[in-house]
C-alpha positions in Angstrom: 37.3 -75.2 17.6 40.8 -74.3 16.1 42.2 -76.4 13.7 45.5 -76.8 11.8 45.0 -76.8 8.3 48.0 -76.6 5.5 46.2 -75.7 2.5 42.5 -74.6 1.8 39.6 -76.8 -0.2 37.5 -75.6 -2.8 33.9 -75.0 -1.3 31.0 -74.8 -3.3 27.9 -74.1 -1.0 24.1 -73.5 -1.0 23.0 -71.5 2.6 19.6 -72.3 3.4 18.1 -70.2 6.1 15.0 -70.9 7.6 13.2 -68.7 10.2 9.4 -67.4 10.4 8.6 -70.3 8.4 10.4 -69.0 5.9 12.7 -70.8 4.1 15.3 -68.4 1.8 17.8 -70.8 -0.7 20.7 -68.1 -1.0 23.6 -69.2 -3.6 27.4 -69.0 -3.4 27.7 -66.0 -5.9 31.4 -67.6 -6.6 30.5 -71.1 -6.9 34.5 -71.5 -7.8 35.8 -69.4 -4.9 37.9 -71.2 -2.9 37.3 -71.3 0.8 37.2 -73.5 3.6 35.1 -74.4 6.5 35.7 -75.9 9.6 32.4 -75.4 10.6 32.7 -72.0 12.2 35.6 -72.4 14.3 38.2 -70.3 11.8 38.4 -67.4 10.1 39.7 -65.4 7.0 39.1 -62.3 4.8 39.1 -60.2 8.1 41.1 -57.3 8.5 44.3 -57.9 11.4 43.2 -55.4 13.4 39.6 -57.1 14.1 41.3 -61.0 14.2 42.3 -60.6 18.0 39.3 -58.9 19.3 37.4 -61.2 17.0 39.0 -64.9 18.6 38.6 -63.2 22.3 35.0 -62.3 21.9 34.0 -65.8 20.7 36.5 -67.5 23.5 34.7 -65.1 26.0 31.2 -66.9 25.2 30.5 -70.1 26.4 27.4 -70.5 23.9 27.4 -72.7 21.2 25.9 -70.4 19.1 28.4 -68.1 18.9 31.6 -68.5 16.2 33.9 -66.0 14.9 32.4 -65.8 11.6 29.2 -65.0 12.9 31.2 -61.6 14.8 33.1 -61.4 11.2 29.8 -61.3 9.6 27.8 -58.7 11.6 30.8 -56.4 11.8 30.8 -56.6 7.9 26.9 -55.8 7.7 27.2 -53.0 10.4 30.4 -51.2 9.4 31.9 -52.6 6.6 34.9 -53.2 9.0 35.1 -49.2 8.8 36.5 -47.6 12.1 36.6 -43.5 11.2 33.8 -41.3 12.1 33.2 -40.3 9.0 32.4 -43.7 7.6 31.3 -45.1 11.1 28.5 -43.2 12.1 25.2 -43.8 10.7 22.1 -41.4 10.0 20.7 -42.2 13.4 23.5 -41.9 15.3 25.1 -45.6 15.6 28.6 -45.0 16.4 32.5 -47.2 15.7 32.5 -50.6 13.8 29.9 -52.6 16.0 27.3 -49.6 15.3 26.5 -49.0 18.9 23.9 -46.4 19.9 25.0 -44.4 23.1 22.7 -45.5 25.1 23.3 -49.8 23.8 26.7 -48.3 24.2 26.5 -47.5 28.5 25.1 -50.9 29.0 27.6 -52.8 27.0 30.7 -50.9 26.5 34.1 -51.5 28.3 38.1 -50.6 28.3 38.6 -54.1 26.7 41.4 -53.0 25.1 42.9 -50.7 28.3 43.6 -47.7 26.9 42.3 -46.1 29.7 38.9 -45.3 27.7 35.7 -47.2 27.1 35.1 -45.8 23.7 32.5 -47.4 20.7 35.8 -45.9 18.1 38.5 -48.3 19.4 38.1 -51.7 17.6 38.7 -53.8 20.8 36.6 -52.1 22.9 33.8 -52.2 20.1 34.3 -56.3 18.8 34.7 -57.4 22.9 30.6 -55.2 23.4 30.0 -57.2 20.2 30.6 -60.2 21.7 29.0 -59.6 24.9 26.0 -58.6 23.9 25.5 -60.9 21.3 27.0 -64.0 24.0 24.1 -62.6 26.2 21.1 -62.4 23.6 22.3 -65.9 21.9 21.7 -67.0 25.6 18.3 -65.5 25.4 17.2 -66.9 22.1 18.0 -70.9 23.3 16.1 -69.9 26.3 13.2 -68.4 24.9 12.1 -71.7 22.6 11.0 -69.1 20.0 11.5 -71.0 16.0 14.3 -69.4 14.0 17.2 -70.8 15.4 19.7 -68.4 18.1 21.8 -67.0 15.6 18.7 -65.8 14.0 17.1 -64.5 16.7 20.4 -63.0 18.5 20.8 -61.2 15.3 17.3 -59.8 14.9 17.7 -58.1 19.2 20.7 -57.0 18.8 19.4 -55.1 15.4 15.5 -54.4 17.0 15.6 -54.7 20.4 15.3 -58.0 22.6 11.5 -56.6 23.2 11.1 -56.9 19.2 11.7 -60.6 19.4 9.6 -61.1 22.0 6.4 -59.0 20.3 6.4 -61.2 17.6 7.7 -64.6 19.1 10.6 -65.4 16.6 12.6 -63.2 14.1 10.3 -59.8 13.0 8.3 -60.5 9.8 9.1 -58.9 6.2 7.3 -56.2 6.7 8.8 -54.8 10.1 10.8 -51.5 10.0 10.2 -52.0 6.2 10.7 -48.2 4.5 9.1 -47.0 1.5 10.4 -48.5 -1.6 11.9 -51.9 0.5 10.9 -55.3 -0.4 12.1 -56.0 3.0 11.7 -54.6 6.4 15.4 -53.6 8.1 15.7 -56.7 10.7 14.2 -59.6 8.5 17.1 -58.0 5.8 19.9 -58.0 8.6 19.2 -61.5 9.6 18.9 -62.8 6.1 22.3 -61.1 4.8 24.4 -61.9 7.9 23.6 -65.3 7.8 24.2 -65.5 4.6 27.2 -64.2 4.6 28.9 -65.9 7.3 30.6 -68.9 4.7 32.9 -66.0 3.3 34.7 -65.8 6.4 34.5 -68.8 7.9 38.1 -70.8 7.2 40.7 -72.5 8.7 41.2 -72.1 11.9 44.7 -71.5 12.4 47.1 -70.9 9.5 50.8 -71.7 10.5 53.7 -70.2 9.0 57.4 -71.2 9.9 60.5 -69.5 10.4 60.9 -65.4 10.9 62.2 -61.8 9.0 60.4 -60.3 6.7 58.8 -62.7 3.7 57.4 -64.9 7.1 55.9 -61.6 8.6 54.2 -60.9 5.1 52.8 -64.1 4.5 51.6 -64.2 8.0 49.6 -60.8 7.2 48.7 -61.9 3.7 47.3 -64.9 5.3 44.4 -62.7 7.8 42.8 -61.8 4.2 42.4 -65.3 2.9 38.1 -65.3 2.1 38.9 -61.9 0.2 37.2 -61.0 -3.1 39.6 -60.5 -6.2 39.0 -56.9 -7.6 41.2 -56.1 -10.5 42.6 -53.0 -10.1 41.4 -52.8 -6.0 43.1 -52.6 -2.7 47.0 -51.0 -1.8 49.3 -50.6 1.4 45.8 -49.7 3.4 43.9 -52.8 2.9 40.9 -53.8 0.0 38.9 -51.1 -2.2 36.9 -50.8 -5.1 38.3 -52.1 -8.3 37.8 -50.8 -11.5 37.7 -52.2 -15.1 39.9 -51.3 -18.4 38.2 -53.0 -20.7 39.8 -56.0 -20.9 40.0 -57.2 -17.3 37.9 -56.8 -14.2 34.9 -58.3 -16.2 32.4 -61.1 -15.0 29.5 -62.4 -16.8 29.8 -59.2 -19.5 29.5 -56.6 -16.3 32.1 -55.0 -14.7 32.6 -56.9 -11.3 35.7 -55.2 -10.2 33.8 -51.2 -9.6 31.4 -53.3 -7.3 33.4 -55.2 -5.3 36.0 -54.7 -2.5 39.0 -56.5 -2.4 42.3 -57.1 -3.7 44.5 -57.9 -7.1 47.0 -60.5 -6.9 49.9 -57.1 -6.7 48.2 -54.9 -4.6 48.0 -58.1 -1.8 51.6 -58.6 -2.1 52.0 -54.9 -1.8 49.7 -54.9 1.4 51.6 -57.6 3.0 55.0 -56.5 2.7 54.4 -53.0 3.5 55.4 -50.9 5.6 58.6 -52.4 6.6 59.3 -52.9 2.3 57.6 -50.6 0.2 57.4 -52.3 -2.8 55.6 -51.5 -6.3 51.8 -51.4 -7.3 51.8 -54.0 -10.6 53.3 -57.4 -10.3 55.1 -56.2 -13.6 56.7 -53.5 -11.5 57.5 -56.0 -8.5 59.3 -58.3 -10.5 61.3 -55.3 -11.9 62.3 -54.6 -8.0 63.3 -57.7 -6.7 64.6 -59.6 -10.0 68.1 -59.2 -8.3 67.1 -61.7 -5.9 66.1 -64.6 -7.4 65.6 -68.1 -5.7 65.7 -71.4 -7.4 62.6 -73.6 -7.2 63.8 -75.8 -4.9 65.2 -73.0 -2.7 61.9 -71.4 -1.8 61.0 -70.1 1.6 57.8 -68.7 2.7 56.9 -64.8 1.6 59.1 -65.5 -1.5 57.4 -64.0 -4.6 56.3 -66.0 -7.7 55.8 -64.5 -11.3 54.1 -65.6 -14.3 54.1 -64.4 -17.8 52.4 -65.6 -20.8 54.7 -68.1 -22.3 57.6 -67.7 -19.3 58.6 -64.7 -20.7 57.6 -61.0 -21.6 54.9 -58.9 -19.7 54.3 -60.4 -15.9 51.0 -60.7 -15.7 50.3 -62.3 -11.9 52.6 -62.6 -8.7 51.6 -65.0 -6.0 53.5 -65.9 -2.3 55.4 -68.7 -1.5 53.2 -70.4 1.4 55.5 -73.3 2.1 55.0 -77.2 1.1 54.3 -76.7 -2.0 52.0 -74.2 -1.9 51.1 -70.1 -2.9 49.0 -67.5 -1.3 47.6 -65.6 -3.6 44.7 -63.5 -5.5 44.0 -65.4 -8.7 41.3 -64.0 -10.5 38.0 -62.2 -11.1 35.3 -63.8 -9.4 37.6 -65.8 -7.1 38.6 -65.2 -3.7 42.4 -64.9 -2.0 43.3 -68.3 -1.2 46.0 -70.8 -1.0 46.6 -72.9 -3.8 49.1 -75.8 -5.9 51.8 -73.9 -7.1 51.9 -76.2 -10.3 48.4 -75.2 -10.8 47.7 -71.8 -9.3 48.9 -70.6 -13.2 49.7 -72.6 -16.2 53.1 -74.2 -15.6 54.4 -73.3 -19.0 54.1 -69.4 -18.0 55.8 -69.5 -15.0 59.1 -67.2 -15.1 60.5 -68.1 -11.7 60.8 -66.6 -7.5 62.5 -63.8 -6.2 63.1 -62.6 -2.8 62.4 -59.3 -1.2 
């Protein structure tokens, strides 16, 4: 299911989900993000740490149903790709980034990762019991000729219990495990969201970079968040966080996007990919100002070389994007957008672009 892609499409995509004889029409809320699908076989805007765990637990099942993004997706619902126990444990005792009870836990758990401990903390371990158990109730749902679809149903046991899907012969209705104040009941909500979201991280399925040293190890790791949402003002050396807005940026549709969503600016990803081995500056401004004694000719780029643009080709930098190869950038472009590979002659206007450095 892995392709080899050299630069990413713009998507624009309606999900329609049907189950319970139901039909839900959920929009793109970036109808310009870029992204690409290959119809479930890749991956992006997933954090390095889960990509290996990820591609091992969806090689591991042999049913159709089962894709990476659909792992990528659930992990993002459950967790939030969190992994501490502070953020990873829930009111009710769901424990590590998969959300496994203790006792789901002793059923499904393993030392996937041989550390010498089976533990619901250690992302291998947690994404490989993922898999498993999701492999084994996607088996269940083609087997059980219940409507909805498997990934549908899969979803809705591993959230309620294999026995829930069985009660009520498909997904659990709208009002199941519905709380006071809910529209919707917990499982009908899970279903709905992962599904949902599973087009943000689907994407190509294998992203190749040449050559070694540092600017190829930093584009390789700039390259596990493509799918990422811009936040102005968001994510550092640790990965994507909330953004925040200054009144002039950060802004989408008159609200402030960037305090709601979690992702990156187009600095703190080249930040994020070059560090720790080089610890450069927050701002692209500041970046610029730290490797401007390094610069590299257009036709002399090589891939994690860093691209600057300033309003009119000179004065304030205002965006920094990485050299991907053949033409192309890696880079976080804007509010409302996503990280994603682009043109270089028309990832910015041409006429602000100030030139390449090195790191």
């Amino acid at each position: 299911m892995k392709v080899l892609v050299g630069a990413v499409a713009a998507v624009i995509g309606l999900v329609l989900l049907a189950f319970l004889g139901v039909v839900v029409l959920i929009a793109d809320d970036d109808a310009s993000a870029a992204e690409t699908s290959d119809g479930g076989g890749g991956l992006q805007g997933v954090p390095e740490e889960f990509r290996k765990w990820i591609s091992q637990a969806d090689d591991d099942c042999k049913e159709p149903g089962m894709t990476p993004a659909l792992l990528a997706a659930q992990l993002y619902q459950e967790s939030g790709f969190k992994t501490s126990r502070k953020e990873a444990t829930s009111e009710a005792g769901a424990q590590g980034p998969a959300q496994f009870m203790p006792g789901t836990w002793a059923t499904w758990g393993r030392d996937s990762d041989k550390n010498g401990e089976a533990s619901p903390w250690d992302i291998g371990d947690a994404v490989i019991a993922q898999g498993r158990m999701m492999c084994s109730l996607l088996g269940s749902a083609k087997n059980s000729g219940y409507p909805g679809g498997v990934q549908a149903l899969a979803l809705a046991g591993y959230n309620a219990g294999w026995g829930a899907v069985e009660r009520f012969g498909g997904v659990p209705p709208i009002w199941f495990a519905r709380e006071k104040g809910q529209k919707e009941g917990q499982t009908f909500h899970y279903v709905k969201v992962i599904l949902a979201t599973m087009k943000r991280f689907e994407g190509p399925g294998l992203f190749t970079v040449s050559g070694s040293g540092s600017g190829a190890d930093a584009l390789r790791k700039a390259s596990t968040r493509m799918g990422t949402p811009y936040a102005y003002g968001g994510g550092g050396p640790a990965g994507p966080s909330n953004g925040f807005c200054d009144g002039n940026n950060g802004y989408l549709n008159g609200s402030c996007a960037a305090s709601k969503t979690v992702g990156f600016d187009c600095s703190s990803l080249v930040q994020y990919s070059y560090w720790p081995k080089l610890k450069l500056p927050r701002t692209a401004q500041a970046q610029y100002g730290a490797t401007s004694d390094h610069p590299v000719a257009r036709g002399d780029l090589k891939p994690g070389d860093l691209l600057f643009w300033a309003h009119g080709g000179s004065g304030f930098i205002y965006h920094v994007a990485i050299f991907a190869g053949d033409g192309n950038v890696l880079h976080a472009p804007r509010t409302g957008r996503h990280v994603e590979v682009a043109p270089l002659t028309s990832a910015m206007p041409q006429g602000d672009y100030v030139g390449a450095t090195r790191p």
